[in-house]
C-alpha positions, 0 to 999 in steps of 0.5 A: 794851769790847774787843769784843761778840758771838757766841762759840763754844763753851763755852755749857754742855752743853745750848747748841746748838754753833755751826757758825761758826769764827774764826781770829782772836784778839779781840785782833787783831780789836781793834787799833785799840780799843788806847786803849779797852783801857788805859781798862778798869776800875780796880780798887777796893781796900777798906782792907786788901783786896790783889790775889792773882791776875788774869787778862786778855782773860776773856770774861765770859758774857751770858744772852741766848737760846740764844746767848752774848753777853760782854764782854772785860775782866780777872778778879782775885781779892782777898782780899775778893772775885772782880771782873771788870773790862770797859769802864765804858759796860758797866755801864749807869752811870746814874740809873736803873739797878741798886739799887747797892751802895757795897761790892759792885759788879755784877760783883764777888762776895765770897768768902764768897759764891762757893758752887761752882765748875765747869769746862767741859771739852770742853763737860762741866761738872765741879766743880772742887776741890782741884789741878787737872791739867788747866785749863778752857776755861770757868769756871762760878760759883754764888754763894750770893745764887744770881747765876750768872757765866760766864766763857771762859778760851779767849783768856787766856794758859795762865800766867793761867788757871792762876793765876786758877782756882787762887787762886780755888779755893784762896781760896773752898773751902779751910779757913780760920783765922777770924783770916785773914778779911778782916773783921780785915784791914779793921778794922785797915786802916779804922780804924772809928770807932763813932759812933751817932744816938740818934735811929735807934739799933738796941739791941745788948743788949751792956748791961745797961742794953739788956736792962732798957729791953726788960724795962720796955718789955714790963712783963716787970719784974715777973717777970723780972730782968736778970742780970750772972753771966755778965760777963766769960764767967765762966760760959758762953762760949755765953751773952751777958754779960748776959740775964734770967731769972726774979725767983725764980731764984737766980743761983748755979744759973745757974752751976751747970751753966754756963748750961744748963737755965736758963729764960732771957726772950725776951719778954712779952706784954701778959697777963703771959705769957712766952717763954721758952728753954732749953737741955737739960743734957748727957746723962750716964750716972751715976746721982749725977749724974742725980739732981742734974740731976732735982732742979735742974730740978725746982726751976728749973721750980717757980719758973715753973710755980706754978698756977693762975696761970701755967701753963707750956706746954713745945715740944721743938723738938729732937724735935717739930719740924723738924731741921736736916738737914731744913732743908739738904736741902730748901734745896739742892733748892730753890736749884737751881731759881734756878741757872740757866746759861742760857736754854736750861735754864730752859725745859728745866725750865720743865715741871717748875718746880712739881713740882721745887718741890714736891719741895723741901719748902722753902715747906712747912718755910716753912708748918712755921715759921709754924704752930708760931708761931701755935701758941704765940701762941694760946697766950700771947694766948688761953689767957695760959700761958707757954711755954718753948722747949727746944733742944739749944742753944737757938740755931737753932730757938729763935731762929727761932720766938721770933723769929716769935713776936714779930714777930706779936705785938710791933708794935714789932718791925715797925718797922725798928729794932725788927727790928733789935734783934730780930736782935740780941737773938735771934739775935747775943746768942742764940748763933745759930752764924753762923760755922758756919750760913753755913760762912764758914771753910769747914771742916765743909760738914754744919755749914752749914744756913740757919736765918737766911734761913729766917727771913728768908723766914717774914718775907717771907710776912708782909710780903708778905701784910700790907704796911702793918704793916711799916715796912721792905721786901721790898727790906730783906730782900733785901739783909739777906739778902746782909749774910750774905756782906759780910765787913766787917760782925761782925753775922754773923760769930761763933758767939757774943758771946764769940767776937766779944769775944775776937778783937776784943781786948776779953778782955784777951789783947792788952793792947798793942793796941786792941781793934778795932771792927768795922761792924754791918750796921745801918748801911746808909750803908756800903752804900747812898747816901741815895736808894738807902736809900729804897728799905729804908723801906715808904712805905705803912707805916701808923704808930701814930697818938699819942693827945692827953693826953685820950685818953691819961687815958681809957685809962689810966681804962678800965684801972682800971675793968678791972682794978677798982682791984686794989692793987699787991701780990704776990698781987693782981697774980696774981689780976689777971692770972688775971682778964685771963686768964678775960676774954681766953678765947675764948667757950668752956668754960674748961679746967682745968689740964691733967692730963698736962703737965710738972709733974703726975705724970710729972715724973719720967719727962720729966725724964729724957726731957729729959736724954736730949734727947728730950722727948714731947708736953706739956700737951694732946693733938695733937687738942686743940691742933689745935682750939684753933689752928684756932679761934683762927686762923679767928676772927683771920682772920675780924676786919678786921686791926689793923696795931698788934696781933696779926698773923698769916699765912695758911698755907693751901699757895697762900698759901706764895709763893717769894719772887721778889725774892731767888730770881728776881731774876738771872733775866731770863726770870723778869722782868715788864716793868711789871707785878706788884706794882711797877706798883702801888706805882708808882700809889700813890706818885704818888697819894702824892706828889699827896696830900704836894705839896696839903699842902705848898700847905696848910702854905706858906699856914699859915707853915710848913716841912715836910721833905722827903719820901724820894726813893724815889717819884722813883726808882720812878716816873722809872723809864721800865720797871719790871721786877717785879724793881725795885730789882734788874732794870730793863732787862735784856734778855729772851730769846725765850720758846719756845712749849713748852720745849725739852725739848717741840719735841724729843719732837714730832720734825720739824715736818713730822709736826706736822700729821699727827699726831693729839692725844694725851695728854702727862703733864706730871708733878706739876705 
């Protein structure tokens, strides 16, 4: 390390100037730490990876008061990341320290990752884009994962800073070909041998074996039938080579309007009823052709509606719900209360924290999410219709709420490899466009909106409320959340299946080379060592106990009694299913089949509603909806929680809760020292490893051997000070907390009034 301390200038607008000026150069203060500067950081390269730039004698900011402490060191930009390199004692290297990634080091940030860039300039802060004519004193970055690095240029060499800001700039903000990002660089380079445990297998659903073991778990085999058409992409790029759509559903009309308009399976519940999806047809002015479009749909719709045994409830989520714009809007408010500069503008905002919350809109489009999910699980768990989910694509908020739909539903999806698959099979073979959500070309800044961390944060409100139902973390989400911005990982790199084969080499465009593999991000042994993995796995999960052959034989003789020996044909498997149907209804009077709805008499009329890409509100009445979502949500939450069966959140406004782990975890004023709840988890897992260590004494005395438990209690409880930030924070400094925010000892003027004034009225704001 070349030196620590107080530096002057360049702490952001609102630091205080400090009246001390030195005329010294830190490299001549240093002198005599000559050796200790050649021992700085070496540069670790990734197979492929390159140096572009670097820049030396860089004073990399640390947040602590109102004052600026840093560390000397170099910044280089790669084409893979932006790294700063300081003396290795800086980084605090040992056991209990950060949660560590193999990848992404503390101080590096990937490209992809780098979310604005500003300039000080004679102590003004500007967004710096494009070529620069003049070159700041100080260099400001906000990251995506909401980390916020400071670096002072005011000691480099004139020659480095304009290198090292340009090729910044020029490698995060400027228009990129897909195939000159790293991920390419690094396949080729790495050489990925592809080798997967059985045993811990995410399903990719790139298979059409992958897609029949779905169906026949869910028992979605007897109405749905996984199809090949689309092999090769000979139909729809948009679509994955292989999906599953409705038994009665001849595949030629599959091909007829290349994939749109087709109900295709997401999932089925144990009753019998589906999920489905679909994507509305394009929008065209002629008459012939709207008449084709009526009548295709007309008879893709009869195969699934065919009451009164399967009665299918429609969502337009294109025009009922929530719009993309809505979403960037609100999540670019909503970051900026996490981007903090340093100290001082955290408590200038701290009086207005929750009102610049509310204002966001951001836990409400949360609360938004996981309402429709419940609504369409009351409808498929209490009422047994099927409901079909229409989307412009059917690839952002289709895969956002069958997603939710599901995890509240299926237990297995809970699990770690069930989620994961989950991912897979809704949002990579969903077509969720990645490439264009995350703007990782940087092409189209309105294209880039954050469906999938939307999702990840309707997770996290699960997680958060009903932990034991959940095999992996908050911590997994977390770092789930930064794969996002890994460019070695294909997982969330495409905008499509097809997109992903045709640039790996597996279209057949470049028969001399061999197609490339590419890293899923399911494998977290690229990223973290075995006891940091620990940390992804919920020790308190509550496993499904395995019931012994006898229980086994008296379930399986209680559902014969239920179903009353009904045979296995056509017809009495749809009055089996009405039976299950009439029994799983709430204790009131049953409905008949909706009089307004999609197959009744307006047909017509919603079918054109639907080609014009806007569709009214089906089946029942908003009042009508809202009783029976409030009953079947008050009567759930009424019933002791079942961790292997229906699971669903509060959505009341203090149950909403900003997802600290993610959002505050750069922030050390934000931190607890030995509190929340990593104080908790801490007592448990003692009690944990108490219970394990009385069982081992009971096994040894019985002659056997017993695995070693996860290492993640260890790591939790040698911890000398837990932060409530753990795995992320852990001994990070802490600035002095002001009585009242700064903004507040500037309204009260001269402490000597203070005394003399009287009491009066302060309006806090919408607090």
């Amino acid at each position: 390390m070349l030196g620590k301390g107080v530096v002057g200038g360049g702490g952001g607008t609102k630091a205080p100037k400090p009246s001390f000026v030195s005329y010294v150069r830190p490299e001549e203060i240093h002198t005599n730490e000559k050796e200790v500067t050649e021992k700085e950081v070496t540069l670790h390269l990734l197979p492929g990876e390159q140096l572009l730039c670097e820049a030396s004698t860089v004073l990399k900011y640390v947040q602590e008061d109102s004052c600026q402490h840093g560390v000397y060191g170099r910044l280089v930009c790669t084409d893979f990341k932006i790294a700063f390199l300081g003396d290795d004692e800086s980084a605090l290297d040992n056991d209990e320290t950060q949660f560590k990634n193999k990848v992404v080091g503390e101080n590096d940030i990937t490209l992809h990752c780098v979310d604005q860039i500003y300039g000080v300039f004679d102590e003004k802060k500007k967004t710096l884009f494009g070529q620069l004519k003049k070159y700041p004193e100080k260099l400001i970055i906000h990251c995506k994962d909401l980390r916020v690095f400071q670096f002072c240029l005011r000691y480099t060499k004139e020659e480095e800073v304009k290198r090292i800001v340009s090729g910044i700039i020029h490698h995060t903000q400027a228009p990129k070909l897909l195939k000159r990002l790293f991920l390419f660089s690094y396949a080729t380079a790495a050489q990925i041998n592809t080798v997967t445990d059985p045993k811990n297998h995410t399903i990719m659903f790139d298979t059409l074996k992958d897609w029949c073991w779905e169906l026949e778990r869910t028992k979605g085999n007897m109405k749905y039938k996984a199809v090949s058409v689309n092999e090769g992409y000979k139909v729809c790029e948009r679509l994955p080579a292989y999906f599953v759509v409705p038994t009665p559903l001849p595949e030629e009309n599959v091909q007829r309007f290349q994939g749109h308009g087709i109900p295709i399976w997401c999932w089925s519940c144990h009753n019998g009823s589906a999920l489905l999806k679909m994507s509305a047809l394009p929008k065209e002015q002629d008459d012939g052709i709207l008449q084709i479009q009526k009548s295709f749909l007309d008879g893709v719709y009869k195969t699934i509606h065919r009451p009164p045994y399967e009665i299918v409830k429609t969502e337009d989520l294109s025009s009922n719900f929530l719009s993309l714009q809505e979403i960037q809007t609100a999540y670019s408010k909503f970051k900026q209360l996490f981007l903090i500069d340093n100290s001082t503008e955290f408590w200038d905002t701290d009086i207005k924290w929750f009102s610049l919350l509310e204002s966001s809109s951001w836990l409400d489009i949360i609360r938004r999410c996981l309402k429709k999910a419940i609504e369409i699980t009351e409808c498929m768990e209490a009422q047994n219709m099927n409901v079909l989910l229409l989307e412009e694509n059917a690839s952002d908020l289709c895969c956002l709420i069958s997603s939710l739909v599901q995890l509240m539903m299926d237990p297995h999806c809970r699990t770690r490899i069930g989620f994961q698959s989950l991912i897979q099979k809704e949002w990579v073979m969903g077509g969720h466009c990645f490439l264009d959500r995350c703007n990782h070309l940087r092409q189209n800044d309105k294209e880039e909106v954050p469906v999938f961390l939307l999702f990840l944060d309707c997770v996290w409100q699960l997680v958060h409320q009903h932990p034991p139902a959940f095999e992996f973390t908050e911590t997994y989400l977390t770092v789930l959340s930064d794969s996002l911005y890994i460019p070695i990982f294909s997982t969330f790199f495409f905008n499509s299946p097809h997109q992903k084969d045709t640039n790996m080499g597996r279209e057949g465009q470049d028969t001399q080379s061999k197609p490339l593999n590419l890293l899923t991000v399911w494998d977290w042994s690229v990223q973290f060592e075995p006891k940091a993995q620990t940390l992804l796995k919920n020790p308190l999960y509550v496993e499904k106990p395995k019931l012994d052959k006898g229980q086994r034989k008296g379930m399986r003789f209680k559902l014969c009694l239920q179903t009353q020996n009904f045979s296995l044909t056509e017809s009495t498997k749809e009055r089996a299913v009405m039976h299950q149907r009439q029994l799983s209804l709430p204790l009131t009077q049953s409905k008949s089949s909706p009089k307004r709805g999609f197959f009744r008499e307006e047909t017509d009329h919603l079918i054109k509603n639907l080609l014009g890409k806007r569709i009214s509100k089906l089946i029942n009445s908003s009042d009508e909806l809202q009783d029976n979502f409030r009953e079947f949500y008050d009567s759930w939450h009424s019933k002791p929680t079942d961790y292997h069966g229906l699971l669903l959140p509060h959505i009341e406004g203090p149950e909403i809760k900003v997802w600290a782990q993610r959002y505050l975890r750069w922030i050390p004023e934000a931190q607890i020292l030995g509190g929340s709840r990593v104080a908790t988890m801490s007592k448990l897992l003692e009690m944990i490893e108490e219970v394990q260590s009385l069982q081992e004494k009971i096994d040894e005395r019985h002659h056997s051997q017993q695995a070693p438990q996860a290492e993640a209690p260890c790591l939790l409880r040698n911890s000398a000070r837990l932060s409530s930030l753990f795995p992320f924070a852990l001994l990070q400094r802490h600035s002095s907390k002001p009585v009242l925010p700064t903004s507040g000892w500037k309204a009260l003027g001269d402490e000597d009034d203070l005394a003399k004034r009287e009491d009066e009225f302060v309006d806090l704001g919408d607090v």
